[in-house]
C-alpha positions as CSV (number, residue, x, y, z in Angstrom):
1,X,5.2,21.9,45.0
2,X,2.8,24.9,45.0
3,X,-0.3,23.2,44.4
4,X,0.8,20.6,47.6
5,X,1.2,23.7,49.8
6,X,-1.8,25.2,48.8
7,X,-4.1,22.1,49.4
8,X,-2.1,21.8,53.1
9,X,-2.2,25.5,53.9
10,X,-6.5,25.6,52.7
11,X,-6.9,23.1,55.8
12,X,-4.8,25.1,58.4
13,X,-6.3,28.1,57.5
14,X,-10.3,27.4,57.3
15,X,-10.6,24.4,60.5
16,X,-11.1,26.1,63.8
17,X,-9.4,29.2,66.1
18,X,-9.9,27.7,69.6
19,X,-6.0,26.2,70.8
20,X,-5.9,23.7,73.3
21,X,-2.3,23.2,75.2
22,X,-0.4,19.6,74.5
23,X,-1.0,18.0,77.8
24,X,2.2,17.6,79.6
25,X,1.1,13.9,81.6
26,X,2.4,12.7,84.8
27,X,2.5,9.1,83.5
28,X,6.1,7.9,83.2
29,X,5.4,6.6,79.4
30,X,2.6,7.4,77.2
31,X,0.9,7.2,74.0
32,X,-2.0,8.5,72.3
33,X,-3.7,7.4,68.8
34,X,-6.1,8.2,66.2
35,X,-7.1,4.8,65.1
36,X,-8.8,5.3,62.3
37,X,-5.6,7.1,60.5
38,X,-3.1,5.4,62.6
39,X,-1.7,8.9,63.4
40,X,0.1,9.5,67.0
41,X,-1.1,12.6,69.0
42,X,0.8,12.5,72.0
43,X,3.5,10.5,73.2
44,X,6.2,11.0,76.4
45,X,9.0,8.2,76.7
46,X,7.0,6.3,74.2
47,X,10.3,4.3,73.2
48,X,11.7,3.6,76.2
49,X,11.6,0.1,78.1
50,X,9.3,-0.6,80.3
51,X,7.7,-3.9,82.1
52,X,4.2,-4.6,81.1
53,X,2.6,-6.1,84.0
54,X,-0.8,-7.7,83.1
55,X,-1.1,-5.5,80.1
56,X,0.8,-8.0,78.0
57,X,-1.6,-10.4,78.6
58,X,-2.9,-8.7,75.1
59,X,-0.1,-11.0,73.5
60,X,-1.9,-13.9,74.8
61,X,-5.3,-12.7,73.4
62,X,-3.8,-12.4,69.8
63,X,-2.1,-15.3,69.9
64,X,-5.5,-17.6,71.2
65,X,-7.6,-15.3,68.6
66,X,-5.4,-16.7,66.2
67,X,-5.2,-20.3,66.7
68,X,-8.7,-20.0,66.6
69,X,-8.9,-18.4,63.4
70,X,-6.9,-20.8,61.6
71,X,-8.9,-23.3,63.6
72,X,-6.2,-25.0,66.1
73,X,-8.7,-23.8,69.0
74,X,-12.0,-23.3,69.1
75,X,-14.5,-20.8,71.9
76,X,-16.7,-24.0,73.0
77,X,-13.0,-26.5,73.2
78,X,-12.1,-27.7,76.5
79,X,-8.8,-27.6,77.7
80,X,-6.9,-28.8,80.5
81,X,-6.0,-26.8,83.9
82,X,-2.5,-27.9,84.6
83,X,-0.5,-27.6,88.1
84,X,1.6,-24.7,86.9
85,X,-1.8,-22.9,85.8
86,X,-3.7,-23.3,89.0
87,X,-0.4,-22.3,91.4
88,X,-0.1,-19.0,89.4
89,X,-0.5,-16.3,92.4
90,X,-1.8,-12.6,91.9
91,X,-5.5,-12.1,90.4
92,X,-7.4,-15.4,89.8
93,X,-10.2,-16.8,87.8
94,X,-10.3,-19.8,90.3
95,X,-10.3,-22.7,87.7
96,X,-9.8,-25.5,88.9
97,X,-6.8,-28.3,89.1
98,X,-7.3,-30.7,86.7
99,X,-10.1,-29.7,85.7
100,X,-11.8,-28.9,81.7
101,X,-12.6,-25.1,81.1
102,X,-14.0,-24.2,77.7
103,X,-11.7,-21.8,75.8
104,X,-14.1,-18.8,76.1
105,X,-14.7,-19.2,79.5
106,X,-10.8,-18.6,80.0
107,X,-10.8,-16.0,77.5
108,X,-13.0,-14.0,79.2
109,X,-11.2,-14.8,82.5
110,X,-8.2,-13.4,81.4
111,X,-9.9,-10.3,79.8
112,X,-12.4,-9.7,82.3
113,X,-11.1,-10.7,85.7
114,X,-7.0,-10.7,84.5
115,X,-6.8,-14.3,85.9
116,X,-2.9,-14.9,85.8
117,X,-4.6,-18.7,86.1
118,X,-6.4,-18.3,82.9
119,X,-4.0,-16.6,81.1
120,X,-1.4,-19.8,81.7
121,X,-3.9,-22.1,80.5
122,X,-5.2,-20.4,77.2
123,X,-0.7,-20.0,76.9
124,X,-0.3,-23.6,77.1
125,X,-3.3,-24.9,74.9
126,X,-1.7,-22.4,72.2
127,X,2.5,-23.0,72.7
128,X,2.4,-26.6,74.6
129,X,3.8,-24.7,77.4
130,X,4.3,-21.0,78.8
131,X,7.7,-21.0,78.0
132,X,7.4,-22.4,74.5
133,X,4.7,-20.0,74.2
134,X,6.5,-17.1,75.1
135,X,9.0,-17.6,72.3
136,X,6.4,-17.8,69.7
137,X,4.6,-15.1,71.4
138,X,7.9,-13.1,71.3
139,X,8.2,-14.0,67.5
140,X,5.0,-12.9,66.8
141,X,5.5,-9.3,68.2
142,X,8.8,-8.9,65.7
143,X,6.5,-9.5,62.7
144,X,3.8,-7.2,63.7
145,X,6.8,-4.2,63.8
146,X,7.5,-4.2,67.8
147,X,11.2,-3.8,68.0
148,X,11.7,-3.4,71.8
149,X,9.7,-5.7,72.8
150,X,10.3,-9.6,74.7
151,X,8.0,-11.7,76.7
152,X,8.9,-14.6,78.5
153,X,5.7,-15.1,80.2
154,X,2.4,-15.0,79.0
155,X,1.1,-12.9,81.8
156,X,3.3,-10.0,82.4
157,X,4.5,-11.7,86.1
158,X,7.7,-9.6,86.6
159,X,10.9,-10.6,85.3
160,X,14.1,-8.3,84.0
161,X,13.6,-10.1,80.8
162,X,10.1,-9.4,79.9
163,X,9.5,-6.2,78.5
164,X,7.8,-3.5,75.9
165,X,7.4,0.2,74.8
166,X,4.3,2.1,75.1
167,X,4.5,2.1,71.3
168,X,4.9,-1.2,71.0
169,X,1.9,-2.4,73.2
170,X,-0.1,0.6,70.8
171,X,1.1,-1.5,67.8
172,X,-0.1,-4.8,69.3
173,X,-3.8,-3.1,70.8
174,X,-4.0,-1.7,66.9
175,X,-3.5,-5.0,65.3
176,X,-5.6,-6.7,67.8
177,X,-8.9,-4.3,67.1
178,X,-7.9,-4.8,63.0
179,X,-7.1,-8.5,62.7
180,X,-10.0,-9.8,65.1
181,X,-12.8,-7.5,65.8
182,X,-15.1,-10.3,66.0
183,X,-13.4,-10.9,69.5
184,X,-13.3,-7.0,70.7
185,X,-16.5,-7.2,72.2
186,X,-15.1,-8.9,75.2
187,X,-12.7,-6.2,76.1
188,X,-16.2,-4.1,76.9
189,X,-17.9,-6.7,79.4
190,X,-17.9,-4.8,82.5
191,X,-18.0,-8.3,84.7
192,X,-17.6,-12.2,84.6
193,X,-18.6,-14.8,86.9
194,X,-16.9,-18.4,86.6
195,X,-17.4,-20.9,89.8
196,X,-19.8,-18.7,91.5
197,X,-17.2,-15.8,92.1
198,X,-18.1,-12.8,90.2
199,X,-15.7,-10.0,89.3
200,X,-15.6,-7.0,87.7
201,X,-13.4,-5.5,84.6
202,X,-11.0,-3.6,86.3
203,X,-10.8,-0.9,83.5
204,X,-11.6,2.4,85.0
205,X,-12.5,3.9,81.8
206,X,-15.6,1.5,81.3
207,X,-17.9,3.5,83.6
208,X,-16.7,6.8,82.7
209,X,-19.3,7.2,79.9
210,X,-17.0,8.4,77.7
211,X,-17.0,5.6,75.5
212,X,-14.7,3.4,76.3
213,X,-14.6,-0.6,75.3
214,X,-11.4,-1.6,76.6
215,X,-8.8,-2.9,76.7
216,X,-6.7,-4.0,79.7
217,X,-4.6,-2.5,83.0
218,X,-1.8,-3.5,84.5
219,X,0.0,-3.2,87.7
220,X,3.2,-4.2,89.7
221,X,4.4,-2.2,92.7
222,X,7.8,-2.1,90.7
223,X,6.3,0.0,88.0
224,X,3.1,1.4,89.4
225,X,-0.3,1.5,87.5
226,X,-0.8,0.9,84.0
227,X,-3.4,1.1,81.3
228,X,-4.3,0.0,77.4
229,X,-7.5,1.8,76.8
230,X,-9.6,2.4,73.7
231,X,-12.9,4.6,73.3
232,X,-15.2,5.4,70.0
233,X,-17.0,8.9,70.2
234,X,-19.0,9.4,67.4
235,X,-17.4,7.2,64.6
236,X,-13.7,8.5,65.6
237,X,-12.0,5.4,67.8
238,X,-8.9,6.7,69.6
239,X,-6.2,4.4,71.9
240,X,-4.2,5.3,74.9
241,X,-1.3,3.3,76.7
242,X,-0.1,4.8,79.6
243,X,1.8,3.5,82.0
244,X,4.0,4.3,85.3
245,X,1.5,6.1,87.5
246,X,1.3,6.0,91.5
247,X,-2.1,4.4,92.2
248,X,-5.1,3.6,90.6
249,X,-6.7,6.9,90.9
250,X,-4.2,8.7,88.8
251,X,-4.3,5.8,86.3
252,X,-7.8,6.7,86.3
253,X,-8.1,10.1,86.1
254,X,-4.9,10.6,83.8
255,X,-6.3,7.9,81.6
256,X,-9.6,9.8,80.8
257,X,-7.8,13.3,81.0
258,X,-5.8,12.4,77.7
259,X,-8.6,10.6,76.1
260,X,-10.7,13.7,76.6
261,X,-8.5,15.8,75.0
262,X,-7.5,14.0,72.2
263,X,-11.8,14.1,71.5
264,X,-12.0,17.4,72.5
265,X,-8.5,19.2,71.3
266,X,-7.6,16.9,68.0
267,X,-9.7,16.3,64.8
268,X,-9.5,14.5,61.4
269,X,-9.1,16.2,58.6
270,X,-8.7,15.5,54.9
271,X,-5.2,16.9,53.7
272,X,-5.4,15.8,50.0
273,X,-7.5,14.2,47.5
274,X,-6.3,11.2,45.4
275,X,-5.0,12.5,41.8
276,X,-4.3,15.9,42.8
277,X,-1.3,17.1,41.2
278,X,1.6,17.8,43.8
279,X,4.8,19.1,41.8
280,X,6.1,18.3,38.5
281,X,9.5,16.8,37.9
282,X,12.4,17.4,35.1
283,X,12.4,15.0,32.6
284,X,16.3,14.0,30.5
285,X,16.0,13.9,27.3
286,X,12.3,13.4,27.3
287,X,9.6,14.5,24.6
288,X,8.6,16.7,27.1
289,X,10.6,18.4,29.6
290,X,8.5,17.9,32.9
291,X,5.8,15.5,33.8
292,X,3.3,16.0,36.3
293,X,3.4,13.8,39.8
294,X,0.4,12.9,41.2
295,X,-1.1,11.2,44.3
296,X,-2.8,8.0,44.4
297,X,-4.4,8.1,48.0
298,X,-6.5,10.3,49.9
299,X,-5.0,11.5,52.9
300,X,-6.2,12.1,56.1
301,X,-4.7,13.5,59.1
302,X,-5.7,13.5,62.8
303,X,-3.9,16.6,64.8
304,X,-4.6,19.0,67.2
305,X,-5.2,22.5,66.3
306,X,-2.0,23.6,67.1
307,X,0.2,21.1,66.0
308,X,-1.7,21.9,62.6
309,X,0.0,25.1,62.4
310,X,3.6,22.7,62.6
311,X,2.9,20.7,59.5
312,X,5.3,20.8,57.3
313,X,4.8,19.3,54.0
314,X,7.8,18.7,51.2
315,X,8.3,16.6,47.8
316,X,11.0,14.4,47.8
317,X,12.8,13.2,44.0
318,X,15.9,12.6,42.4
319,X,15.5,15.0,39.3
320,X,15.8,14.8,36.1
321,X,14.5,11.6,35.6
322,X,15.7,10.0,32.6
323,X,13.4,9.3,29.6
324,X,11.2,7.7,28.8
325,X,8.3,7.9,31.9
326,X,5.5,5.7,32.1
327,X,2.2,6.8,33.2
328,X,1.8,5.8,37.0
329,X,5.4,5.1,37.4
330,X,6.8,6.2,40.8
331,X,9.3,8.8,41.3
332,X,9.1,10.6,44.6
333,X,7.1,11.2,47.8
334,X,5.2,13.4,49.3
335,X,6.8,13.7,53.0
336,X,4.8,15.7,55.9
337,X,6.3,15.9,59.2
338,X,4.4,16.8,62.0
339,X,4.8,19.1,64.9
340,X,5.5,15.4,67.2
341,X,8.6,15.6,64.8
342,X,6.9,12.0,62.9
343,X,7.7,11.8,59.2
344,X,4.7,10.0,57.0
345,X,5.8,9.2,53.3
346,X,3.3,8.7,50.2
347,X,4.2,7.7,46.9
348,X,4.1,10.7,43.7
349,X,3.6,9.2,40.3
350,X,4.3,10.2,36.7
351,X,0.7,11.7,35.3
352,X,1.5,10.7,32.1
353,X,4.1,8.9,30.1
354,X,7.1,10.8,28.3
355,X,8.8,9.1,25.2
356,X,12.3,9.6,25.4
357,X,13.8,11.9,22.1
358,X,14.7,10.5,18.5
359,X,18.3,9.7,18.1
360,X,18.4,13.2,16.2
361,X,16.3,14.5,19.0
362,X,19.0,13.4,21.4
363,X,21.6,14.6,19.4
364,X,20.2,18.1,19.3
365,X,18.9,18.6,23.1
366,X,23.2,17.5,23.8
367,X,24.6,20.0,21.7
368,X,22.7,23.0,23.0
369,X,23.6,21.9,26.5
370,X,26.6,21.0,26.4
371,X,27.7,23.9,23.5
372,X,25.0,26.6,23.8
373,X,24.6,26.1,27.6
374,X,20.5,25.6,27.1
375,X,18.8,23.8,29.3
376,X,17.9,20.1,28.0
């Protein structure tokens, strides 16, 4: 493992002096992320259970998104405003009973204004109605890997049964950017206007002129202030949930305070380079007694400069491995924990391929182990 440590270590040593404290947040749950590597720099409560308010109403965007990528909707369709739709209470798009809205005029009405009204419709023209659709809604979110999650609403309207993590909603904001970045741009539009009434975006971030696109707030005076944002400073994207605040203001400022550092504090850098050699492993009654393991992938880190100075990086097999080896078959990982105590695993491979030993080869390599005490 000495040429692994050596690769990690060059990276601590040469990238920066300056330390910048881990911020300690007021928020009652948050998260922060490096999108681009899908690395978590801060997180506080990020696992426990939480209601979403109109945050989950990110569900409902996937879910739409994809109906209309596999063409069961489509942005200029028209679809009916039912009863339970226009009686929804709390912020409003102001369709209309009865009445036809086009698909993307309720998209942006629920991304845009938050309308609880447009959220219901978009629901039922996807799951028949909201309560269907929050069981496929709540299926969806178990295959995209969020485990503490259940909706039974499509807009987040309180109820003891409808709830997430922090990490969760981060899983669902990631594999909403990934899966339909086509669609992002809406998270960004700063107002909407539908039946005369304008309103604007009530993300804070969007005027901060930090770079922020989205992607959607919550509130309920049970849990306080909310907020799923996302910003891009040069090339680097980075997302934020935080949630459990007091008012809008500290949603606000807390909101860019941990952006800014993970901009200012954190930076990606490149840990190892595909095919470099990481450790080699003992090889049984092999023509050779070791092989080489390589890596396959680069990788690339995002951490602050201090947690950089936590990294611990180890190589993890079950040796000897018996002959023969195949060239580029797997048999270990490389496993770096960071300082936030996550573990990443990447797959080592055999270099090159090992013929097992000859019968008499066999034969020979036992007797001095087992007789002469040699190593095999």
């Amino acid at each position: 493992m000495k040429l692994c440590v050596t690769v990690l270590v060059w990276v601590l040593v040469v990238s920066g002096s300056a330390l910048a404290q881990m911020p300690e947040s007021p928020a009652r749950e948050a998260i922060l992320i490096d999108v681009g590597t899908h690395t978590v720099l801060y997180e506080k409560n990020a696992d426990q259970r939480t209601p979403t308010a109109s945050m989950s109403k990110i569900i409902t965007a996937y879910m739409v998104f994809d109906a209309i990528k596999q063409g069961r909707l489509r942005l200029d369709q028209k679809v009916p405003i039912s009863e339970r739709a226009w009686k929804m209470q709390g912020s409003k798009s102001f369709v209309e009973l009865g009445n036809q809205v086009k698909v993307e005029d309720l998209i942006r009405g629920m991304i845009v204004q938050s309308g609880n009204d447009a959220t219901v419709a978009l629901a039922e023209a996807v799951g028949g109605t909201e309560d269907g659709f929050a069981s496929m809604a709540t299926a969806r979110a178990k295959e995209l890997g969020m485990t503490g999650t259940n909706f039974t609403n499509a807009t987040g309207w309180p109820d003891p049964n409808h709830y997430s993590t922090v990490r969760d909603l981060s899983t669902l904001a990631l594999h909403l950017m990934e899966d339909f970045p086509e669609y992002y741009h809406y998270y960004g539009e700063r107002e909407f206007t539908y039946h005369g009434i304008k309103q604007q975006n009530r993300n804070p971030l969007l005027s901060m002129n930090i770079g922020a696109d989205g992607i959607k707030t919550g509130h309920t005076a049970e849990n306080g202030y909310g907020l799923i944002g996302s910003a891009l400073q040069n090339g680097r994207r980075l997302l934020l949930v935080v949630n459990g605040l007091p008012d809008e203001k500290a949603r606000a400022d807390e909101a860019a305070r941990l952006m800014q550092w993970g901009f200012s504090a954190t930076g990606v850098y490149p840990l190892v380079k595909a095919g470099a050699v990481m450790d080699e492993a003992a090889v049984w009654l092999g023509q050779s007694k070791a092989v080489d393991l390589v890596i396959k992938q680069d990788i690339t880190m995002a951490m602050s400069r201090e947690s950089r100075n936590a990294l611990k990086a180890d190589v993890v097999l079950q040796e000897p491995v018996p002959a023969p080896v195949s060239a580029g078959q797997e048999l270990g990982k490389l496993r770096l924990t960071l300082a936030t105590g996550e573990v990443k695993d990447y797959p080592l491979y055999a270099k090159d391929s090992i013929p097992a030993l000859g019968f008499m080869g066999r034969l020979k390599a036992k007797f001095n182990h087992y007789i002469l005490g040699k190593e095999l």
